[in-house]
VMD Tcl script that builds the backbone (N, CA, C; Angstrom):
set m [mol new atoms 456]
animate dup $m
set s [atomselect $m all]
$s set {name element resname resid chain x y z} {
  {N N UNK 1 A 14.536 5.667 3.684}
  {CA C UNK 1 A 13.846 4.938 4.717}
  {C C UNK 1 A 13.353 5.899 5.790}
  {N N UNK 2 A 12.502 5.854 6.397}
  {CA C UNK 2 A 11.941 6.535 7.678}
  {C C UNK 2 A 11.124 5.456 8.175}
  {N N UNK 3 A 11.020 5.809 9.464}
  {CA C UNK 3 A 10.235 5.007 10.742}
  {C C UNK 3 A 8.920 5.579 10.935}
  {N N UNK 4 A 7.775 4.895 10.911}
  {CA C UNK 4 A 6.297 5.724 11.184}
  {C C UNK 4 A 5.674 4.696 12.089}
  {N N UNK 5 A 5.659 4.873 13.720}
  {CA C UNK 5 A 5.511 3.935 14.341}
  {C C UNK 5 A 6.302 2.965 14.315}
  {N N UNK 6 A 5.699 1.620 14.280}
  {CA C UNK 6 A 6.693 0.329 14.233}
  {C C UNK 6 A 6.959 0.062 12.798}
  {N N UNK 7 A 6.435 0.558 11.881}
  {CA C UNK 7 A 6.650 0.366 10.766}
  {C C UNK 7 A 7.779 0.829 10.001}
  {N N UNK 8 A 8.830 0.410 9.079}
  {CA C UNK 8 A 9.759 1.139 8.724}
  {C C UNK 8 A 9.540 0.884 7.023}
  {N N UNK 9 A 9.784 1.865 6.183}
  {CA C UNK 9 A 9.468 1.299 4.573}
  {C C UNK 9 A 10.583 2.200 4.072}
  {N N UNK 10 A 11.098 0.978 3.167}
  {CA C UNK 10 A 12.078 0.870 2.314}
  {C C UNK 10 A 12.274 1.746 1.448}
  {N N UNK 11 A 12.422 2.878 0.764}
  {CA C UNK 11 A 11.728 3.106 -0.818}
  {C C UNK 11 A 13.607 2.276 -1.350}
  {N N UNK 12 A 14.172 1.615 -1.203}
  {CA C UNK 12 A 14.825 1.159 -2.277}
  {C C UNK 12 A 14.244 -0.058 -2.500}
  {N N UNK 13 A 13.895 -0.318 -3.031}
  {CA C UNK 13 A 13.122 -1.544 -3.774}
  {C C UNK 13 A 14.274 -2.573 -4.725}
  {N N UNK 14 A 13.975 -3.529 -4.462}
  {CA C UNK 14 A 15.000 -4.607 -5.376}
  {C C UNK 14 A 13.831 -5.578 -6.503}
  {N N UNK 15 A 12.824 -5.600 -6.032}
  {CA C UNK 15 A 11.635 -6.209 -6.961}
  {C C UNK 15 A 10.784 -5.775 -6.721}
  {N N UNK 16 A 9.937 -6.074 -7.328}
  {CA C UNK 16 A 8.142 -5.614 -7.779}
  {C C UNK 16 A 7.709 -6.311 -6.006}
  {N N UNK 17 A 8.442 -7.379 -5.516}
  {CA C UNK 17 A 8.082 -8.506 -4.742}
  {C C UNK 17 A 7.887 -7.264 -3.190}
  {N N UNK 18 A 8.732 -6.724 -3.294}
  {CA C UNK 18 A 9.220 -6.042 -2.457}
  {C C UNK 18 A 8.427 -4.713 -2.250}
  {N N UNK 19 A 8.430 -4.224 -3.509}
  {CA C UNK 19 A 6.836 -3.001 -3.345}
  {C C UNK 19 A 5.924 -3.544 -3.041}
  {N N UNK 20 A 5.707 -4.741 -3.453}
  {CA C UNK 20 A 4.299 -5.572 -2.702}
  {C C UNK 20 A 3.972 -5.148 -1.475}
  {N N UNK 21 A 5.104 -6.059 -0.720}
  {CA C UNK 21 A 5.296 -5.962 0.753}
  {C C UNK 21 A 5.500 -4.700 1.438}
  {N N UNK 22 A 6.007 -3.613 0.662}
  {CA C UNK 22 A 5.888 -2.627 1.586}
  {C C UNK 22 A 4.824 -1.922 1.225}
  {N N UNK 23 A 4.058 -2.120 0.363}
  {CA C UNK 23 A 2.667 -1.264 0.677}
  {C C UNK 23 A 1.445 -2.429 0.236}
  {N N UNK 24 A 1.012 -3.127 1.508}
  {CA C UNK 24 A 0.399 -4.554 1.178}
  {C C UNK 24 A -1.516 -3.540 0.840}
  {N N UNK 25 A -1.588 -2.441 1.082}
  {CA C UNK 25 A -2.467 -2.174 0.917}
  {C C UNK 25 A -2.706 -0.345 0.779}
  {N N UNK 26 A -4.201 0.299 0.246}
  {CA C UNK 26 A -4.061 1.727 0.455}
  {C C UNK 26 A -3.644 2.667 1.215}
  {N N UNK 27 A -4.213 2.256 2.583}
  {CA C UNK 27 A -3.574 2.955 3.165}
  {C C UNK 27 A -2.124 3.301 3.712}
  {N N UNK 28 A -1.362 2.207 3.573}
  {CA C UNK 28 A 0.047 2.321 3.829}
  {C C UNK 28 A 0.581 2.703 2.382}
  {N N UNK 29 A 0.182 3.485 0.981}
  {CA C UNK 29 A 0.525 4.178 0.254}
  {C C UNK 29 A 0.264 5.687 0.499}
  {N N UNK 30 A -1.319 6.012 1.270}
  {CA C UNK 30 A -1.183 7.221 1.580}
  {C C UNK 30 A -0.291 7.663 2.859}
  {N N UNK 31 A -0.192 6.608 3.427}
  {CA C UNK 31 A 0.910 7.329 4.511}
  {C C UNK 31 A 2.347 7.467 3.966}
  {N N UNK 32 A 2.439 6.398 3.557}
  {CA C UNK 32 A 4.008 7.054 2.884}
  {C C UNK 32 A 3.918 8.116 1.950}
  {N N UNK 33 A 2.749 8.337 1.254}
  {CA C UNK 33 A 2.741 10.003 0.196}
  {C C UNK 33 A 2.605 10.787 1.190}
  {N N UNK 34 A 1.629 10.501 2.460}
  {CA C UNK 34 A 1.585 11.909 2.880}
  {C C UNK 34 A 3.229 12.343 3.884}
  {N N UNK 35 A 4.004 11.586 4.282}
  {CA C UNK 35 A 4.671 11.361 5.309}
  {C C UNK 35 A 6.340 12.035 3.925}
  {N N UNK 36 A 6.190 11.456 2.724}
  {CA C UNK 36 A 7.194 12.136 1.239}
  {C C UNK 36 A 6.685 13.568 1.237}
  {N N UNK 37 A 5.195 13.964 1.176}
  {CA C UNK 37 A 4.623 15.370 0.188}
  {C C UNK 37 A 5.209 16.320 2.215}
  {N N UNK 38 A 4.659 16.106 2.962}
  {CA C UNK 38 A 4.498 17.070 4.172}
  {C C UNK 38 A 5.220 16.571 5.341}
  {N N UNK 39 A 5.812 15.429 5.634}
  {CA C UNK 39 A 6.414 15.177 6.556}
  {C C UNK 39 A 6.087 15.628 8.254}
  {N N UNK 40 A 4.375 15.347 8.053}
  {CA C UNK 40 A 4.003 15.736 9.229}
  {C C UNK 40 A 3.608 17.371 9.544}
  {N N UNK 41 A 3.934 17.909 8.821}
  {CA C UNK 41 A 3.147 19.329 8.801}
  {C C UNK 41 A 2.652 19.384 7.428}
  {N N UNK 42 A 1.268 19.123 7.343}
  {CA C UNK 42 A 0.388 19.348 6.072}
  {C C UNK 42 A -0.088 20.930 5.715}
  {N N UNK 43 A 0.474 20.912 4.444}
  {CA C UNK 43 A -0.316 21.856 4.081}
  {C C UNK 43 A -1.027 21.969 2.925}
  {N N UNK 44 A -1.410 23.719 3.164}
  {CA C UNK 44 A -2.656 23.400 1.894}
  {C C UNK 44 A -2.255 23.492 0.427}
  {N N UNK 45 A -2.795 23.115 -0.485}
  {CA C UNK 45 A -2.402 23.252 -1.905}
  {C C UNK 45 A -2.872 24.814 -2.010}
  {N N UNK 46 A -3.877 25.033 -1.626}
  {CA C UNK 46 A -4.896 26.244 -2.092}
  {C C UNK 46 A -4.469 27.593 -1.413}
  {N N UNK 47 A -3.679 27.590 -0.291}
  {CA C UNK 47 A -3.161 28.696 0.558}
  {C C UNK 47 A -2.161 28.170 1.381}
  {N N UNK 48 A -0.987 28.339 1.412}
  {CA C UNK 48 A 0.472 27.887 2.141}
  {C C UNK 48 A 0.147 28.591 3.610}
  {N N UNK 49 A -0.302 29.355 3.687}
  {CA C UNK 49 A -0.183 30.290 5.014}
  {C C UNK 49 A -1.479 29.907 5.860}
  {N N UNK 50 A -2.620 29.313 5.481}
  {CA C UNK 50 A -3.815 28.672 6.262}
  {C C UNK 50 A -3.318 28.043 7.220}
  {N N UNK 51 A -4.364 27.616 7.795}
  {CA C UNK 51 A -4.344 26.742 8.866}
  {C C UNK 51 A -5.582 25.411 8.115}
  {N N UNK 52 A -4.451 23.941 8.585}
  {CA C UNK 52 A -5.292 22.760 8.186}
  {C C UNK 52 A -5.959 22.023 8.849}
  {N N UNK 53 A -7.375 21.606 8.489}
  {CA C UNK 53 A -8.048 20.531 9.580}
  {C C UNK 53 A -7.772 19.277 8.894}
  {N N UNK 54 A -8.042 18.879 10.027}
  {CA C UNK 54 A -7.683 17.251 9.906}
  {C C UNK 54 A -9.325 16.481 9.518}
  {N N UNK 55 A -9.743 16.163 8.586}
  {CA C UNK 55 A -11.035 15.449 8.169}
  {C C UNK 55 A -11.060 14.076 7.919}
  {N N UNK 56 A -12.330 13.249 8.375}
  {CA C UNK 56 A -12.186 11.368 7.964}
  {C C UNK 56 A -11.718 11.355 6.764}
  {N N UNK 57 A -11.457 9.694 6.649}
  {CA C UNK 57 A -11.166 9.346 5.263}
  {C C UNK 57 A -9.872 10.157 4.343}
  {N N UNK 58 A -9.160 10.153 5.540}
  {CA C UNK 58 A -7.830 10.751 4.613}
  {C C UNK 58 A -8.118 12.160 4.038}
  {N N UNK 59 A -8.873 13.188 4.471}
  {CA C UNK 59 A -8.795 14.081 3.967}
  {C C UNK 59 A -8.871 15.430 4.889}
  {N N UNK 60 A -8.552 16.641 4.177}
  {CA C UNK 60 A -8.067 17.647 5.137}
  {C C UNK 60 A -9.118 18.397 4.372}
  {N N UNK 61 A -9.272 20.214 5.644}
  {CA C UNK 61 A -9.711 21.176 4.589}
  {C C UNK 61 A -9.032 22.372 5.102}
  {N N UNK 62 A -8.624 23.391 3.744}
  {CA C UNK 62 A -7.773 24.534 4.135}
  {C C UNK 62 A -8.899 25.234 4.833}
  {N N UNK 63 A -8.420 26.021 5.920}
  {CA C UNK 63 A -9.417 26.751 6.591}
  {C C UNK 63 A -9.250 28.754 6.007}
  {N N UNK 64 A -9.062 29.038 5.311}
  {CA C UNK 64 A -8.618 30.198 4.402}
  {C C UNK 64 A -9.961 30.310 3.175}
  {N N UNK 65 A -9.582 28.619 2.094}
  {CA C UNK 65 A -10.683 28.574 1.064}
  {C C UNK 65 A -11.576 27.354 1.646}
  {N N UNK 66 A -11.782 27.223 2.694}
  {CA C UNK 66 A -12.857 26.359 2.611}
  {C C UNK 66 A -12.509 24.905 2.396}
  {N N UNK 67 A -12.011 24.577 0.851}
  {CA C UNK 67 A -11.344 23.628 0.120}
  {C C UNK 67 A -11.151 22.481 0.785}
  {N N UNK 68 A -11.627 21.364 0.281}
  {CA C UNK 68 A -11.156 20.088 0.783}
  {C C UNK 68 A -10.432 19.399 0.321}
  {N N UNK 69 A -9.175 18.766 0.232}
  {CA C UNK 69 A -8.410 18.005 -0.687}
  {C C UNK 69 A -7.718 16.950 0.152}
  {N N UNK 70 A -6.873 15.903 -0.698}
  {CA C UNK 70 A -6.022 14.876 0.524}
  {C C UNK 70 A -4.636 14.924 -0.051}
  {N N UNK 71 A -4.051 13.559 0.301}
  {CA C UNK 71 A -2.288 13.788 -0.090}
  {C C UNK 71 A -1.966 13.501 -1.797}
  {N N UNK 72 A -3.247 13.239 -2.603}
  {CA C UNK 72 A -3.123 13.244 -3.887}
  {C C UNK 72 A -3.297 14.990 -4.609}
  {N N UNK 73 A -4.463 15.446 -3.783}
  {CA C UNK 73 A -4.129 17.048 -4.319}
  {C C UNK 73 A -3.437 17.497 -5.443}
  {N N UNK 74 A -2.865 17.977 -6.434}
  {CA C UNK 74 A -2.002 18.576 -6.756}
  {C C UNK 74 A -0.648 18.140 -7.169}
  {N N UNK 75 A -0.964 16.624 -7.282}
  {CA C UNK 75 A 0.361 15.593 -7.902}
  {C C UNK 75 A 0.059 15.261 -9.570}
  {N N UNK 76 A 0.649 14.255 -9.637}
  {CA C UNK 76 A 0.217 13.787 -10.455}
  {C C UNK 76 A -0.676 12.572 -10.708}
  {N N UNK 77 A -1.272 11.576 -9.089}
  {CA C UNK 77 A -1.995 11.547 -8.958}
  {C C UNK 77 A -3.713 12.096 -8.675}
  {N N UNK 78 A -3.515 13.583 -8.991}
  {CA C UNK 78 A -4.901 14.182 -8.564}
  {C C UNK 78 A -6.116 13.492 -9.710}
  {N N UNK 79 A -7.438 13.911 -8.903}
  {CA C UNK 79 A -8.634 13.570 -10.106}
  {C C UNK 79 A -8.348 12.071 -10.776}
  {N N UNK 80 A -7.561 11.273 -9.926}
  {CA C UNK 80 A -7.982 9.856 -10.858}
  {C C UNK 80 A -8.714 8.630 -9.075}
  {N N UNK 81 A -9.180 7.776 -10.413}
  {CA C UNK 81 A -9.757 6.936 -9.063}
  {C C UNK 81 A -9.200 5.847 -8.737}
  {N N UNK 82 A -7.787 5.665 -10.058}
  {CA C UNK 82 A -6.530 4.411 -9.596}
  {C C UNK 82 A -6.082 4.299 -8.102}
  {N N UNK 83 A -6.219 3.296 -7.420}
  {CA C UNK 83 A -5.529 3.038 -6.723}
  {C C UNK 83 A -4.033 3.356 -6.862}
  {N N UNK 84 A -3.671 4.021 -5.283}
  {CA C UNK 84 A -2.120 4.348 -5.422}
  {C C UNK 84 A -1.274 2.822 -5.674}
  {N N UNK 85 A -1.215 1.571 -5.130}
  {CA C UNK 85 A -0.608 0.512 -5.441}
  {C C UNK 85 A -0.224 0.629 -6.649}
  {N N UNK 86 A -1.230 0.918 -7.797}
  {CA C UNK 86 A -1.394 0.496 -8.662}
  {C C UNK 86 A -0.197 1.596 -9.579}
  {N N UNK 87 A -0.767 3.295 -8.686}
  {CA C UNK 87 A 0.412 3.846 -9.612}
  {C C UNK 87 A 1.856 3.396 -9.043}
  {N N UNK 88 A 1.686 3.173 -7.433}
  {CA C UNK 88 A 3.307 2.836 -7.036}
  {C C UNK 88 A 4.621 1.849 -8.052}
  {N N UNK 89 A 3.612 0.655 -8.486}
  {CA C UNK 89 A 3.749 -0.555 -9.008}
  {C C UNK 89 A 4.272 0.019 -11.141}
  {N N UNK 90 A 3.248 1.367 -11.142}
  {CA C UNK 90 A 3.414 1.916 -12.910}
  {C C UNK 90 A 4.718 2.540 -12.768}
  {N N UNK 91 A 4.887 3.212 -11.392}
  {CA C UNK 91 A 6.412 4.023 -11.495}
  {C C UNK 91 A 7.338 3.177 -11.390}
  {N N UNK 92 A 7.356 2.272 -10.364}
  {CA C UNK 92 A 8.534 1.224 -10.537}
  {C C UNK 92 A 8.555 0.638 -11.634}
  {N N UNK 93 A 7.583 0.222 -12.482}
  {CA C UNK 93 A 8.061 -0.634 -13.938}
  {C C UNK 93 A 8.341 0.132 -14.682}
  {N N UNK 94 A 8.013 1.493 -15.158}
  {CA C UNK 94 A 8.326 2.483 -16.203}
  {C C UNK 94 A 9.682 2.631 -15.824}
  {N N UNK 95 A 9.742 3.603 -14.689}
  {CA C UNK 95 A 11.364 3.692 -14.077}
  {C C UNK 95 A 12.332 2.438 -14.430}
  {N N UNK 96 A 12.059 1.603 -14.116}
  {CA C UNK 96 A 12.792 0.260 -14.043}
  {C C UNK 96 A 13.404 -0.222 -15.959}
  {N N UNK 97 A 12.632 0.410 -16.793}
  {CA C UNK 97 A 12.246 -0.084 -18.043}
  {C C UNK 97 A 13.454 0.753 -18.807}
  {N N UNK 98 A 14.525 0.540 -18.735}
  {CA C UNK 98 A 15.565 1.327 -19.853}
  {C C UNK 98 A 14.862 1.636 -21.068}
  {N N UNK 99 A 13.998 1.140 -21.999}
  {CA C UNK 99 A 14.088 1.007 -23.463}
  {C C UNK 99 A 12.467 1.371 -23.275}
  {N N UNK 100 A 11.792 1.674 -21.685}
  {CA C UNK 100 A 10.160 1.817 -21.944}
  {C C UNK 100 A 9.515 0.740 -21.694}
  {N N UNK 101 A 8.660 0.646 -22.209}
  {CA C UNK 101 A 7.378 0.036 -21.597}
  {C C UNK 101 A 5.722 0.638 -22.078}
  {N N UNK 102 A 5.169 -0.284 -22.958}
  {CA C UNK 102 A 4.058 -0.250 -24.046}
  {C C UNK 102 A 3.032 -0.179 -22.739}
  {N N UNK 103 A 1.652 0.775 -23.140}
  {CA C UNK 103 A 0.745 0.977 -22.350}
  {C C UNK 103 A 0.162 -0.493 -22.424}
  {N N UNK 104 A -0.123 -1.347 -23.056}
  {CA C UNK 104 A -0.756 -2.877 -23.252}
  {C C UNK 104 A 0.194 -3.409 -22.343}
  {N N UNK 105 A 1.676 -3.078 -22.095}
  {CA C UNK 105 A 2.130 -4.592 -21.344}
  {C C UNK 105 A 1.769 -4.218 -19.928}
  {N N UNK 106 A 2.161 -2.620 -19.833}
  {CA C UNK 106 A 1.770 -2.216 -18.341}
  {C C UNK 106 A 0.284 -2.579 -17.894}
  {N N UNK 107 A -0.880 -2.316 -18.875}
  {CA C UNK 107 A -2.359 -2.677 -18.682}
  {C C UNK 107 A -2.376 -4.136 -17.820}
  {N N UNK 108 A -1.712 -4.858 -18.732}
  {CA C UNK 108 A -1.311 -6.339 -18.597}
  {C C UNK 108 A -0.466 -6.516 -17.215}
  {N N UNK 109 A 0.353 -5.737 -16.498}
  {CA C UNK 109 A 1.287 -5.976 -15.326}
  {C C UNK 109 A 0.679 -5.442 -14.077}
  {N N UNK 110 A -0.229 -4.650 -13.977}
  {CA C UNK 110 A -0.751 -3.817 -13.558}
  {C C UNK 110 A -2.373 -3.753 -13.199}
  {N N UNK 111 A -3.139 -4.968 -14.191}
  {CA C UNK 111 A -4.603 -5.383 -14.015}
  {C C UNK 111 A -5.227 -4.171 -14.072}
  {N N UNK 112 A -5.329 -3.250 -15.519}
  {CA C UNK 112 A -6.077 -2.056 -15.609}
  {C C UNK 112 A -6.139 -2.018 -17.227}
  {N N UNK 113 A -7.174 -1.138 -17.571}
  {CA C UNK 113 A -6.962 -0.885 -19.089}
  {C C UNK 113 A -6.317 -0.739 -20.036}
  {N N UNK 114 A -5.786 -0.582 -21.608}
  {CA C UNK 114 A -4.896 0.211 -21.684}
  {C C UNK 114 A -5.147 0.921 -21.874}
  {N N UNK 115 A -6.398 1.814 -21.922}
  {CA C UNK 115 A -6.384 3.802 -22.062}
  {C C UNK 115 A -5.881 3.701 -20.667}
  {N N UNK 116 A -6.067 3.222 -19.559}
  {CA C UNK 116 A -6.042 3.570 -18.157}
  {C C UNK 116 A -4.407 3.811 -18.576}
  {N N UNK 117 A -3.649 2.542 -18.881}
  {CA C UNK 117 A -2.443 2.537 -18.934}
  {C C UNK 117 A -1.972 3.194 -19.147}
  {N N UNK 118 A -2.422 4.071 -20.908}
  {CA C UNK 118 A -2.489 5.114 -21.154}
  {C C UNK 118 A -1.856 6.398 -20.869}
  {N N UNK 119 A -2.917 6.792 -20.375}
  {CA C UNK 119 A -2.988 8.060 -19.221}
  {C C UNK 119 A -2.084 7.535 -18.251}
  {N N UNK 120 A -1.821 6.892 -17.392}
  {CA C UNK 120 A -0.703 6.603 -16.438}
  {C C UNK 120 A 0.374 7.286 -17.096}
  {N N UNK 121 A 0.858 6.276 -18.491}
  {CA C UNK 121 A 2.046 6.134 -18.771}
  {C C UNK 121 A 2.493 8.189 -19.225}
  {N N UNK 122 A 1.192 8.771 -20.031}
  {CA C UNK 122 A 1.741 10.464 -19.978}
  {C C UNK 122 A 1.947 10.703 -19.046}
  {N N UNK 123 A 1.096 10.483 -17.753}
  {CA C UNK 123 A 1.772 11.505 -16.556}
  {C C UNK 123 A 2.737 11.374 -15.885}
  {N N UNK 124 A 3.302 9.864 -16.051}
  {CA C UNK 124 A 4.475 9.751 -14.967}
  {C C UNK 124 A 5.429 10.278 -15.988}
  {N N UNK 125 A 5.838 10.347 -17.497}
  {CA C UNK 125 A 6.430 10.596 -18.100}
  {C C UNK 125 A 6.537 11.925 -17.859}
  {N N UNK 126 A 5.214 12.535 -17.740}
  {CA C UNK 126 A 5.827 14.471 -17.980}
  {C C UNK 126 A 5.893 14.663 -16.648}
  {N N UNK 127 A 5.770 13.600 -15.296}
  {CA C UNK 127 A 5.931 13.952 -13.805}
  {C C UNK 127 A 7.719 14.307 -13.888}
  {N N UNK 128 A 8.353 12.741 -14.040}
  {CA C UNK 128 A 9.768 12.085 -14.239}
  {C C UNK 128 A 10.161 12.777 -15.491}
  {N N UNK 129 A 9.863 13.739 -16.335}
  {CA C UNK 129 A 10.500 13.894 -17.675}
  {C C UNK 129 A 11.626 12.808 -18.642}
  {N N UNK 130 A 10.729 12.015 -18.528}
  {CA C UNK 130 A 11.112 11.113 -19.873}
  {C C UNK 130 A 10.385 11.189 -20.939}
  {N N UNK 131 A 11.448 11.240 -21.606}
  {CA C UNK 131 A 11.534 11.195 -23.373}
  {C C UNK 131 A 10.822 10.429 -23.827}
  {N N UNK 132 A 9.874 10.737 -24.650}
  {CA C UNK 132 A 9.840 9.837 -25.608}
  {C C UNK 132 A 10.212 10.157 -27.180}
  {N N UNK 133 A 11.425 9.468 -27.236}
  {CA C UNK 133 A 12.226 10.006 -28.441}
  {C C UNK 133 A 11.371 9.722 -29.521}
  {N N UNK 134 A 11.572 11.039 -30.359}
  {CA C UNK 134 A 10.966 11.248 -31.825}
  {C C UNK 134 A 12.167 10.860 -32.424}
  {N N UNK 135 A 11.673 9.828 -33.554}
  {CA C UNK 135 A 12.883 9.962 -34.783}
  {C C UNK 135 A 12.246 10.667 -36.205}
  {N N UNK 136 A 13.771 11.040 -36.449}
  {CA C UNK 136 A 13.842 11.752 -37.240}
  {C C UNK 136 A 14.608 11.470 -38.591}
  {N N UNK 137 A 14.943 12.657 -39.471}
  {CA C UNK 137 A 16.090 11.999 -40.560}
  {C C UNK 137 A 15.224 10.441 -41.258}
  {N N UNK 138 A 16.036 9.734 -41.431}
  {CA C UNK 138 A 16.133 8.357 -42.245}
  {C C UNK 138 A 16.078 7.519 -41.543}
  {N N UNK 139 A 15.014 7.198 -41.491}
  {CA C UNK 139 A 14.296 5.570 -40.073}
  {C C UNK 139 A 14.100 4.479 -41.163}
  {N N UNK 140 A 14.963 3.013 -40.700}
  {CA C UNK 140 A 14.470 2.041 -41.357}
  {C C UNK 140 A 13.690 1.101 -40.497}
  {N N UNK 141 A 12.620 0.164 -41.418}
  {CA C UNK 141 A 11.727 -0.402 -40.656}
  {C C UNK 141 A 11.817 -1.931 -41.261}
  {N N UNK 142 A 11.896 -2.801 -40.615}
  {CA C UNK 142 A 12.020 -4.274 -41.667}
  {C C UNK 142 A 10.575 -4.784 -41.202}
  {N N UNK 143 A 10.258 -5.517 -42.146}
  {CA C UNK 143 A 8.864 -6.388 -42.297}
  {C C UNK 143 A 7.873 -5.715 -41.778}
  {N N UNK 144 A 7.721 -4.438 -42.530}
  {CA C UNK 144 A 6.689 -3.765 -42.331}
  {C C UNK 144 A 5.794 -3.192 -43.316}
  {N N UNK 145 A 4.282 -3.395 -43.482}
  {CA C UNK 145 A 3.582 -2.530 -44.854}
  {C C UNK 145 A 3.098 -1.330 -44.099}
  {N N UNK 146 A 3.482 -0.254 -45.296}
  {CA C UNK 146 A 2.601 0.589 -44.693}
  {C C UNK 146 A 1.143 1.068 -46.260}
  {N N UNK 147 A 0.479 1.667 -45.431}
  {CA C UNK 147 A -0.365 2.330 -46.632}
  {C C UNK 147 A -1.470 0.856 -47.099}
  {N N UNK 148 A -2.149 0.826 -47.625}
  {CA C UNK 148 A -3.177 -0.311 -48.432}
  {C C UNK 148 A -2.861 0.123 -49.883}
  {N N UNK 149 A -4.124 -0.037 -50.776}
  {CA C UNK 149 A -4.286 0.026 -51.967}
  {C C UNK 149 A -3.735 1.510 -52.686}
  {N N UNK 150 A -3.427 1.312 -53.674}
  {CA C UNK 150 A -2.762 3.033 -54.292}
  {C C UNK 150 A -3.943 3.391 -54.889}
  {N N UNK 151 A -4.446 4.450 -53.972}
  {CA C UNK 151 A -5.703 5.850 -54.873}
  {C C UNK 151 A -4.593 6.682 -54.950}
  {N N UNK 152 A -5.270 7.123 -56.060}
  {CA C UNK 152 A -5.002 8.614 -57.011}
  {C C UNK 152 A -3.526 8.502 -57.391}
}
mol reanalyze $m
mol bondsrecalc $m
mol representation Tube
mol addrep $m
């Protein structure tokens, strides 16, 4: 928990109901990333030792390279155009998911594609390093065909 103004946000979460409410919209996701990544002294991805400006629209530029970037930079949100809600909402259900969670149901929980889902679901996986277990040895499968017609 931390205090930012009058505002105070939770990160223990007890439901989806509850991430709602504490980030009812974008910008109260970038303040809590930027307030987790820098805690009030921002810096640059591109040079640690610069000096940072402060630019509209949530964004900074290192004064060293020039470079403009914001509090997605260099996460595992960088280069996408998802709304943070949307990843806040993919980490809590993946996290939350003992046994996983299919890119279609997340597409489906989440109001996005499933390539979108997709791609979510690799990066938070290789962010969080979860497994996705390979089997191996002797796997049985019930009520399943595989293969079609026998060539050759």
């Amino acid at each position: 928990m931390y205090q930012d103004g009058d505002r105070m946000i939770n990160t223990n979460f007890k439901s989806i109901l509850d991430l709602v409410k504490a980030f009812p919209d974008e910008q109260s996701c970038i303040d809590h990333l930027t307030h987790l990544r820098w805690n009030g002294n921002v810096i640059s991805p591109f040079d640690s030792e610069s000096r940072v400006y402060t630019c509209k629209n949530n964004r900074y530029r290192c004064k060293n390279t020039s470079k403009y970037f914001n509090v997605k930079t260099a996460t595992l949100f960088d280069n996408t155009k998802i709304e943070l809600r949307k990843w806040f909402m993919a980490i809590y259900l993946i996290t939350g998911h003992s046994k996983g969670i299919s890119s279609i149901q997340l597409s489906k929980d989440i109001d996005v594609t499933q390539k979108t889902a997709w791609f979510m679901l690799q990066r938070i996986r290789n962010c969080f390093g979860i497994d996705t277990d390979q089997l191996d040895n002797e796997v049985e499968i019930n009520k399943t065909y595989i293969g079609g017609k026998n060539k050759n």
